[in-house]
C-alpha positions as CSV (number, residue, x, y, z in Angstrom):
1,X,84.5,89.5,93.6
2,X,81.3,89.0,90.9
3,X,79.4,89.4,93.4
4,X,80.7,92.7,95.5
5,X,81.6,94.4,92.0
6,X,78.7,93.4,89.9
7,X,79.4,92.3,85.8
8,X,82.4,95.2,85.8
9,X,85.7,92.9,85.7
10,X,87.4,94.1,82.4
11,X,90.4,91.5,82.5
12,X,92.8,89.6,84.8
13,X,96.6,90.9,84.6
14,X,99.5,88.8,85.6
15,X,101.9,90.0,87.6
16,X,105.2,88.2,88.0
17,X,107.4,88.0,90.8
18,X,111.1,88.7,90.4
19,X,112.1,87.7,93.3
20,X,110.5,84.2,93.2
21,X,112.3,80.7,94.5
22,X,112.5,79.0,90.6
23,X,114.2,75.4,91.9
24,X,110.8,74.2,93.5
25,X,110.9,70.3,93.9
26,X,107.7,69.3,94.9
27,X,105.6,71.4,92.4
28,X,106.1,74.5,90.0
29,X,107.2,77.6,91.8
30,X,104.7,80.4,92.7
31,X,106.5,83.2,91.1
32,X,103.4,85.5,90.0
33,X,100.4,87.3,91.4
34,X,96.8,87.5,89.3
35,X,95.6,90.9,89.9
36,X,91.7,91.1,88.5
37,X,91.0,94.7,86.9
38,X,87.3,96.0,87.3
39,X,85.9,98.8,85.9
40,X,82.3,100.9,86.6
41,X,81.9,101.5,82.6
42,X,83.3,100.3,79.3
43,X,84.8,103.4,78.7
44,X,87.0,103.8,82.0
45,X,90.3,105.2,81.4
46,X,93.4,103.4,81.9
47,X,96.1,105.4,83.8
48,X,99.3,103.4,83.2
49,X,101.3,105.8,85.0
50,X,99.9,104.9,88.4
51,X,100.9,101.2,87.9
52,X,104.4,101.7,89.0
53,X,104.6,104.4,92.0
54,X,108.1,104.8,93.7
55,X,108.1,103.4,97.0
56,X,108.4,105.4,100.5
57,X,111.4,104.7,102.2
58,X,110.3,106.8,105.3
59,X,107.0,104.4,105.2
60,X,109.3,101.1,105.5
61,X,109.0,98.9,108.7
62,X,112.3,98.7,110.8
63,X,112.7,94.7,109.7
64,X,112.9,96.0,105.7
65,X,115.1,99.1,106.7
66,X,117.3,97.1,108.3
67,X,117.7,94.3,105.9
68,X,117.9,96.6,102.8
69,X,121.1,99.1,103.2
70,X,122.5,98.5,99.7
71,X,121.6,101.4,97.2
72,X,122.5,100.8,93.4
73,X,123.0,103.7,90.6
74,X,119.8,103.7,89.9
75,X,118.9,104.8,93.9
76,X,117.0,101.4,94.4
77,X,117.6,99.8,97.4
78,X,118.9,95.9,97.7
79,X,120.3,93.0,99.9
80,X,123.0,90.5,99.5
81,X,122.3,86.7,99.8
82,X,124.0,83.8,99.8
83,X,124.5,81.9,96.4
84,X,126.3,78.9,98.5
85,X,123.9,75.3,98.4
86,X,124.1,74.0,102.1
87,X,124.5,70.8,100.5
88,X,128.0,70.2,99.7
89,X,127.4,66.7,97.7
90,X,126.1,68.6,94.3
91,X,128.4,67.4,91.8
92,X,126.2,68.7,89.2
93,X,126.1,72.6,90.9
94,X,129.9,72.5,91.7
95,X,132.0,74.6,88.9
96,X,133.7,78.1,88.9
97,X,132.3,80.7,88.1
98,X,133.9,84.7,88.4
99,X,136.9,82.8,89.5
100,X,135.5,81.0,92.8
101,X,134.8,77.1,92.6
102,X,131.8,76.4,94.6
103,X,128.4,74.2,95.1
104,X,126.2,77.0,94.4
105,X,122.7,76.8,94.4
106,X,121.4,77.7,91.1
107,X,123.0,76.2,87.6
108,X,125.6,77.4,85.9
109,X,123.2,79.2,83.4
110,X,121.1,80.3,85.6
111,X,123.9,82.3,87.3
112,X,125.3,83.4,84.2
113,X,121.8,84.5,83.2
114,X,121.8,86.6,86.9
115,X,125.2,88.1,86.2
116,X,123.8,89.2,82.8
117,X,120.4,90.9,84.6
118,X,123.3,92.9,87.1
119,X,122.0,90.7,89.9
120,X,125.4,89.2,90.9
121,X,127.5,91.7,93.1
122,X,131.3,90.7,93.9
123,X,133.4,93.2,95.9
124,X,136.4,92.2,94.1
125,X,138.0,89.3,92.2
126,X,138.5,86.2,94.3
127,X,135.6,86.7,96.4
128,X,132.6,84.6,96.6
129,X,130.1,86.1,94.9
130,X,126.7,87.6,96.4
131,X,122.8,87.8,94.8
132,X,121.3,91.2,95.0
133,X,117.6,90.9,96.4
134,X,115.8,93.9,95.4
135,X,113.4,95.6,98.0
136,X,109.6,95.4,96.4
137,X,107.7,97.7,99.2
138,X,104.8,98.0,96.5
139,X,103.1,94.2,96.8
140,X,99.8,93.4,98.3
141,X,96.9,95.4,98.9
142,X,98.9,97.9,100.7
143,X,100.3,99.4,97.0
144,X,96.9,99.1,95.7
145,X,94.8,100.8,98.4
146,X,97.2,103.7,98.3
147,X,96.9,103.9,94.6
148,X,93.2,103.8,94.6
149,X,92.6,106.8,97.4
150,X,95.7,108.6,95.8
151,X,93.5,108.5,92.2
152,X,90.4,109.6,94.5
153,X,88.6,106.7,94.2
154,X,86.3,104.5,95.8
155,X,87.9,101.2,97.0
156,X,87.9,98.2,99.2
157,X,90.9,96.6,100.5
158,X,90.6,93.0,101.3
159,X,93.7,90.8,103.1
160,X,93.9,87.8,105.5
161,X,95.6,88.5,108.7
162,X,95.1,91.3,110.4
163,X,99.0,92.4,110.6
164,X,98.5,92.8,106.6
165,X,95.5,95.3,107.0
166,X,97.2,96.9,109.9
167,X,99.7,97.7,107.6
168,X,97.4,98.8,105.2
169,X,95.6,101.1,108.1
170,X,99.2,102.5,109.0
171,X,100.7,103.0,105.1
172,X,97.4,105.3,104.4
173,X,97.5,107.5,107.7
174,X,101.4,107.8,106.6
175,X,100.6,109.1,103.1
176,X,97.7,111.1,103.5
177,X,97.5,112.1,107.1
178,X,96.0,110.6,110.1
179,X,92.4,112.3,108.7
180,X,92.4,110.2,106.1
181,X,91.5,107.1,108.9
182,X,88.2,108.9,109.1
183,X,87.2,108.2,105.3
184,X,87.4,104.3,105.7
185,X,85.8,101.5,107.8
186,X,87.9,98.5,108.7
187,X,85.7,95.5,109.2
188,X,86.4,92.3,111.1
189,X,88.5,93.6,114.0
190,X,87.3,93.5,117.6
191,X,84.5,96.4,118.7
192,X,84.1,95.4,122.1
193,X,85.5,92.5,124.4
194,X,82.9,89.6,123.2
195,X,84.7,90.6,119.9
196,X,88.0,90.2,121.4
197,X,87.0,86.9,122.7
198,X,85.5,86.1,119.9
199,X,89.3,86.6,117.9
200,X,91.3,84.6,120.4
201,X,89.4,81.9,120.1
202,X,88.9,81.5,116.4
203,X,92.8,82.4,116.0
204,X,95.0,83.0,118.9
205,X,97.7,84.6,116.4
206,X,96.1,87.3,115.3
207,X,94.5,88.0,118.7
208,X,98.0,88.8,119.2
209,X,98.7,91.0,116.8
210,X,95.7,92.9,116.8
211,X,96.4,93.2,120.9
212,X,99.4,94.9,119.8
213,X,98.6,96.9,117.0
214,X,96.0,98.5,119.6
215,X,99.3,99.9,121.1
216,X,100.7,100.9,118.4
217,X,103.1,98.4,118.3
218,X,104.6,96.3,115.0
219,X,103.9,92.7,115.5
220,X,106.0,89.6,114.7
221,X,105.6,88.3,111.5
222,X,106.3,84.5,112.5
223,X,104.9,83.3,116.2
224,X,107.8,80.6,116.6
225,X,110.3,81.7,118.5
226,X,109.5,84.4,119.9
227,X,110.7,83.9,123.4
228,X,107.2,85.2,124.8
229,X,107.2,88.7,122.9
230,X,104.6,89.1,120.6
231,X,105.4,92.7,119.2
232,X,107.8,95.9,119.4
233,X,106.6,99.6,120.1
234,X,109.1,102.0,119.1
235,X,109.0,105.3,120.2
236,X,111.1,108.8,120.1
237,X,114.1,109.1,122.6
238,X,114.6,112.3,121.6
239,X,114.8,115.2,118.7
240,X,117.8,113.3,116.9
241,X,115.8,110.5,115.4
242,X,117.1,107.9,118.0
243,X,114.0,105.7,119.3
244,X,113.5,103.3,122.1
245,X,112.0,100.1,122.3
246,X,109.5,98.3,124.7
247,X,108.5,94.7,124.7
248,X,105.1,93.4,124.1
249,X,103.4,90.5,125.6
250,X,100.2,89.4,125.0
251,X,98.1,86.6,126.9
252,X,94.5,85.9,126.0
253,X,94.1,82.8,128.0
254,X,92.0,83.0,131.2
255,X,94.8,81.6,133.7
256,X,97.4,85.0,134.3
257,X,99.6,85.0,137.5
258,X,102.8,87.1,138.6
259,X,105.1,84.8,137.2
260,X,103.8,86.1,133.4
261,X,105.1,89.6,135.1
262,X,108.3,88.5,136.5
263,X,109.5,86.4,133.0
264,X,108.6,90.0,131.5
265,X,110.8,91.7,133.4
266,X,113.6,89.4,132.9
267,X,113.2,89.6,129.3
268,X,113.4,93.2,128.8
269,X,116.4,93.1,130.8
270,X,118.1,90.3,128.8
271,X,116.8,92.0,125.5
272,X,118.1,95.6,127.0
273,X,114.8,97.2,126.2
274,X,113.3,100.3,127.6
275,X,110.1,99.0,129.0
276,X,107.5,95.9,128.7
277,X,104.0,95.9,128.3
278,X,101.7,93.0,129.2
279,X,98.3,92.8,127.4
280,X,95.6,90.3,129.3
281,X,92.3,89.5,128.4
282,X,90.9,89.1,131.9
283,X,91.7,91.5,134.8
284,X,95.1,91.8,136.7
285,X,95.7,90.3,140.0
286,X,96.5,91.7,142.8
287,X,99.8,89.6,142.9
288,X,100.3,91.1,139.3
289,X,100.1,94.4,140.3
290,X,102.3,93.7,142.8
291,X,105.1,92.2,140.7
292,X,104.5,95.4,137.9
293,X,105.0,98.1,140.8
294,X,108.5,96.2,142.0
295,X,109.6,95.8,138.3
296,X,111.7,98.8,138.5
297,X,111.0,102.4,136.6
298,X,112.5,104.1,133.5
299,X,113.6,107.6,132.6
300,X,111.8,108.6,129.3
301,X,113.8,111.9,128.4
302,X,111.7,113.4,126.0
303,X,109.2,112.9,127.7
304,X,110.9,114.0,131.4
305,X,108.9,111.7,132.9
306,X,109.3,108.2,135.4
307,X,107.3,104.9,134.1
308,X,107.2,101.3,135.2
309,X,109.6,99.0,133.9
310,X,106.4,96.7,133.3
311,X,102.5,98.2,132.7
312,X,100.1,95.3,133.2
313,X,96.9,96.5,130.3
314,X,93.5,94.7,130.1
315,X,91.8,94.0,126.7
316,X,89.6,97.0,126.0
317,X,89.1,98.0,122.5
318,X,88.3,101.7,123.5
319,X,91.1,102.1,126.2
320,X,93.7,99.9,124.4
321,X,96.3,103.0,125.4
322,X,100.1,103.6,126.5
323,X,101.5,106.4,128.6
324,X,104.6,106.5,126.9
C-alpha cells in the first residue's frame, strides 16, 4: 500500500466483527477487520457521516435476500440460528435457560450476555430459543468503493477472487447507473482468449466464475457440490417481478463431448429450471450441436420468443453474450 499511495497513511482503524465465531479451539477467533486510512494532505477532512451508510436492500444477491426475511423495530433485517451444540455430551453447556434445558453452544453467560444485547429471539415461552444473525451488506471493498465514488473521489478497489470484484463491478453500476462502468478500469480479468487460458490454468475456480459473470450470471460461492453448475442467471418473466432461472455450466478443459450436453439437459430438468447454458473453452462439436438442437425449446413470455432448452457458448471475452 506504501508503495501505490506514497507516505499518505494517516492511521490504521480496527473494525470489529459482530458476527464473529468467539469459541475458536485451535487459535484466537478472527473477529475484526484492520482497515488502513490514507490521506493526500495533513489537513484532509474527516467525514464521519459516510462511515455508516444504510445498506441497499434492492442491491442484495438472491442467497442474502433469501436467508434474511426477519425485520426488527428498528427496520434491520436478521436471521435465526440454531443455539443447539450438535454434541450432546457437554455437561458443562447443559442448563436451562428462558425455561428450555438444553446443550447449547455458547455458556451460560455468554447467552445471558446475548439475551441482554436483544440477540436472543423466542416466539413464546417453552420454545427453544433462536440467535438473531444480523445482515451486514456493508463489508469488504464493495462498501468502500461505493463510498469513495459516492464522495467523488479517486479510488482503487483491490479484492482476491474475482466473484468479490464482480460484485464490486455490479454494486457500482446498481448505484450510480450503468455509465458509471465507463469511469473505472478493472484489471486482471481476461482481454482476449490467451487471457482466458491463461485464468484456467492458474485457477480453474475463478475461470469459472468469471465465465459466468461474462453472462451475467451470479456464481456459486463454494465449488463443492455443485452437481456440475457453476452459476445462476436470473432473468424477468414478466412485468410482476417474477424471474426465471437458467443453469450455468462451465468447462475449460480441452476434452468436451455430447455427453457434457446431455447431463445438462437432465439437470435443468431435475432442478426445474428454465434453460441451461454451457460455456467451453474450445469450439463445439458437431455431436454437441447436435445434442443442444434435440434438447428441447422454451417459451420466454416477455420476451414472446422460442429458445433452446441448452445454448452451447465458446469462450470469447468480446462475444461472451445470451439471447435471453
Amino acid at each position: 500500500m506504501r508503495g501505490l499511495l506514497g507516505e499518505n497513511f494517516r492511521i490504521e482503524i480496527i473494525w470489529q466483527r459482530t458476527g464473529a465465531k468467539g469459541l475458536a479451539t485451535t487459535r484466537r477467533p478472527t473477529n475484526h477487520d484492520a482497515l488502513l486510512a490514507h490521506g493526500k494532505t495533513d489537513v484532509a477532512t474527516w467525514n464521519d457521516s459516510a462511515v455508516f451508510t444504510p445498506y441497499d436492500e434492492n442491491a442484495l444477491d438472491d442467497k442474502a435476500s433469501s436467508k434474511y426475511r426477519h425485520r426488527d423495530s428498528d427496520g434491520r433485517l436478521y436471521r435465526l440460528d440454531n443455539l443447539i451444540n450438535p454434541n450432546h455430551d457437554r455437561p458443562n453447556l447443559t442448563y436451562e435457560f428462558m425455561g428450555v434445558t438444553k446443550v447449547w453452544r455458547w455458556t451460560r453467560e455468554r447467552m445471558e450476555q446475548a439475551a441482554a444485547y436483544g440477540l436472543i429471539y423466542q416466539s413464546k415461552p417453552g420454545m427453544v430459543p433462536q440467535l438473531k444473525r444480523y445482515l451486514d451488506a456493508q463489508r469488504g471493498a464493495r462498501s468502500a468503493t461505493d463510498a469513495a465514488q459516492k464522495l467523488g473521489r479517486r479510488w482503487v478497489g483491490i479484492d482476491i477472487t474475482y466473484l468479490s470484484i464482480d460484485l464490486i463491478d455490479k454494486r457500482l453500476r446498481h448505484s450510480f447507473g450503468e455509465a458509471v462502468a465507463e469511469t473505472y478500469e478493472i484489471v486482471g480479468i481476461p482481454r482476449d482468449i490467451g487471457g482466458a487460458r491463461a485464468l484456467f490454468k492458474r485457477n480453474q475456480f475463478e475461470f469459472e466464475r468469471w465465465a459466468v459473470s461474462m453472462v451475467d450470471g451470479q456464481p456459486n460461492e463454494k465449488q463443492v457440490g455443485d452437481r456440475g453448475i457453476d452459476g445462476v442467471i436470473r432473468y424477468p418473466l414478466d412485468g410482476k417481478g417474477n424471474t426465471g432461472r437458467i443453469l450455468v455450466s462451465v468447462k475449460g478443459g480441452g476434452q468436451i463431448n455430447p455427453s457434457m450436453v446431455r447431463d445438462l439437459v437432465g439437470t435443468v430438468q431435475s432442478q426445474k429450471a428454465d434453460m441451461g447454458v454451457l460455456i467451453t473453452m474450445d469450439s463445439k462439436t458437431p455431436g454437441m450441436v447436435e445434442a443442444a438442437n434435440h434438447s428441447g425449446s422454451f417459451r420466454a413470455v416477455a420476451q414472446g420468443r422460442d429458445y433452446p432448452v441448452v445454448q452451447i457458448i465458446t469462450v470469447d471475452p468480446d462475444q461472451l453474450t445470451l439471447g435471453v
